[in-house]
Residue frames as qw, qx, qy, qz and C-alpha x, y, z in Angstrom:
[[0.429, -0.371, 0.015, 0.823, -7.33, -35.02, -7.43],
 [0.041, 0.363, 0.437, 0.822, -8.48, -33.43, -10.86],
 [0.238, -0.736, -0.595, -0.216, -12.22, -33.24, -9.14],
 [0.458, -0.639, -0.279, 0.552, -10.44, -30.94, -6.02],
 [0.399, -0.045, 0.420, 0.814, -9.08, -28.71, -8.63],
 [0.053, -0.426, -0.642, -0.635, -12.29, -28.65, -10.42],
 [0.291, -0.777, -0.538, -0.148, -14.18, -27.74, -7.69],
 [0.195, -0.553, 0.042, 0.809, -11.44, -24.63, -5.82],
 [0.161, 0.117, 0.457, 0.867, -11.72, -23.21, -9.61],
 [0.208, -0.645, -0.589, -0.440, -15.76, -23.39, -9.57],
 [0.592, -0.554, -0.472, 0.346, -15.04, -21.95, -6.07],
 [0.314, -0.366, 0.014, 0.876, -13.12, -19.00, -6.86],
 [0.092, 0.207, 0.267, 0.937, -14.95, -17.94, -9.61],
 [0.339, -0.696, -0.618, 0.139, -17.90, -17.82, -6.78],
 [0.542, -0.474, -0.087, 0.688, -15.73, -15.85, -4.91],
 [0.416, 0.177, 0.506, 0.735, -15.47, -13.82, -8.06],
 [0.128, -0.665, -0.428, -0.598, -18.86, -12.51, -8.96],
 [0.342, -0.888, -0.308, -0.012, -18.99, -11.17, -5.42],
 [0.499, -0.262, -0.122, 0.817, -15.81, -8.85, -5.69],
 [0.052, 0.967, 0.154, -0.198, -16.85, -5.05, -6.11],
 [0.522, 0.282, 0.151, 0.791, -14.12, -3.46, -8.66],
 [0.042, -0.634, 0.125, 0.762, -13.61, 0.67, -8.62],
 [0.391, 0.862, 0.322, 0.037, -14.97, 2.57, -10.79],
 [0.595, 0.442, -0.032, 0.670, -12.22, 4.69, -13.02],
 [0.065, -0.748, 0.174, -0.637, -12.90, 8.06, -10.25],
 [0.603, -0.734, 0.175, -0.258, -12.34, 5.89, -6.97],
 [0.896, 0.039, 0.066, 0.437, -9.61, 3.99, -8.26],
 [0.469, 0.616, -0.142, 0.617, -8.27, 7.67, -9.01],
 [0.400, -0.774, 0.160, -0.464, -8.93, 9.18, -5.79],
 [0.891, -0.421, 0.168, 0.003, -7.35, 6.37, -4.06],
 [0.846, -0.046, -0.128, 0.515, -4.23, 6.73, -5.73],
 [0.132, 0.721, -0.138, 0.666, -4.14, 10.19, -5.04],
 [0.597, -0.720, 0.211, -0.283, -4.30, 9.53, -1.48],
 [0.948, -0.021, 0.020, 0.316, -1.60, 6.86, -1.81],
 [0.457, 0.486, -0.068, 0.742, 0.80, 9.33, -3.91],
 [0.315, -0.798, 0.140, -0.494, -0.30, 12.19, -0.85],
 [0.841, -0.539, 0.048, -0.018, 0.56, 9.58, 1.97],
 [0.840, 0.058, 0.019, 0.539, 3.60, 8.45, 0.60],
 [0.236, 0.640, -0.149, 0.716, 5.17, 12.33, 0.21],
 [0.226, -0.833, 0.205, -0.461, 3.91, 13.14, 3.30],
 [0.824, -0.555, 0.027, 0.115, 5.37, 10.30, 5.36],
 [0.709, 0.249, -0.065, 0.657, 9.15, 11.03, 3.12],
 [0.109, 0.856, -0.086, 0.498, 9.00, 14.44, 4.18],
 [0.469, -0.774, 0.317, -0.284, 8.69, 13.33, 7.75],
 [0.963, -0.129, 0.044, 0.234, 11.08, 10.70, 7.69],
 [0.412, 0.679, -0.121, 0.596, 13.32, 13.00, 5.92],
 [0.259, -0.815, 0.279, -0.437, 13.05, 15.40, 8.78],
 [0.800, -0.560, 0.073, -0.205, 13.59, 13.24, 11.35],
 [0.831, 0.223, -0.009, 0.509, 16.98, 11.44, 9.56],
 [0.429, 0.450, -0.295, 0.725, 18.42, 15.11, 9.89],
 [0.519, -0.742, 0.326, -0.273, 17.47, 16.09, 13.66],
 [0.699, -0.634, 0.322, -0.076, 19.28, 13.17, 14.62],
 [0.650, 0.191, -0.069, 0.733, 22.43, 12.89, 12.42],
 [0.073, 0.694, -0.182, 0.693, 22.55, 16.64, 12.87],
 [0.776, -0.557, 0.020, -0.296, 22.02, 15.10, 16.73],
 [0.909, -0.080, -0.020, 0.410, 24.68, 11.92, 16.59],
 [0.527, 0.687, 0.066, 0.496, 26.90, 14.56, 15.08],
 [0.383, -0.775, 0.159, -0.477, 26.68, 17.26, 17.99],
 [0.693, -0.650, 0.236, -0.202, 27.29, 14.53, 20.55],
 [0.940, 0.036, -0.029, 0.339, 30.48, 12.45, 18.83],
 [0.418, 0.621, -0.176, 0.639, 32.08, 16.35, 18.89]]
């Protein structure tokens, strides 16, 4: 059991040396597109919550 152990660990840190990290300006740029996406999809959710209460609304009167 120990040896299975021993050998995922030696496995992952394979796995390791071949991950590619971000640099400090595409790790920023990427959360600026994160922080953009996210506003725009609240805006349009936003909208869309009032067309259609301001919808439900209209048609329970």
């Amino acid at each position: 059991m120990f040896a299975r152990i021993k050998n995922f660990l030696r496995e992952v840190k394979l796995e390791l040396k071949k991950v590619v990290f971000p640099n400090k300006e595409e790790l920023i740029g990427s959360t600026w597109v994160v922080i953009v996406s996210t506003i725009i999809v609240a805006i349009f959710l936003g909208f869309v919550d009032y067309v259609l209460t301001r919808f439900v609304k209209f048609i329970i009167r």
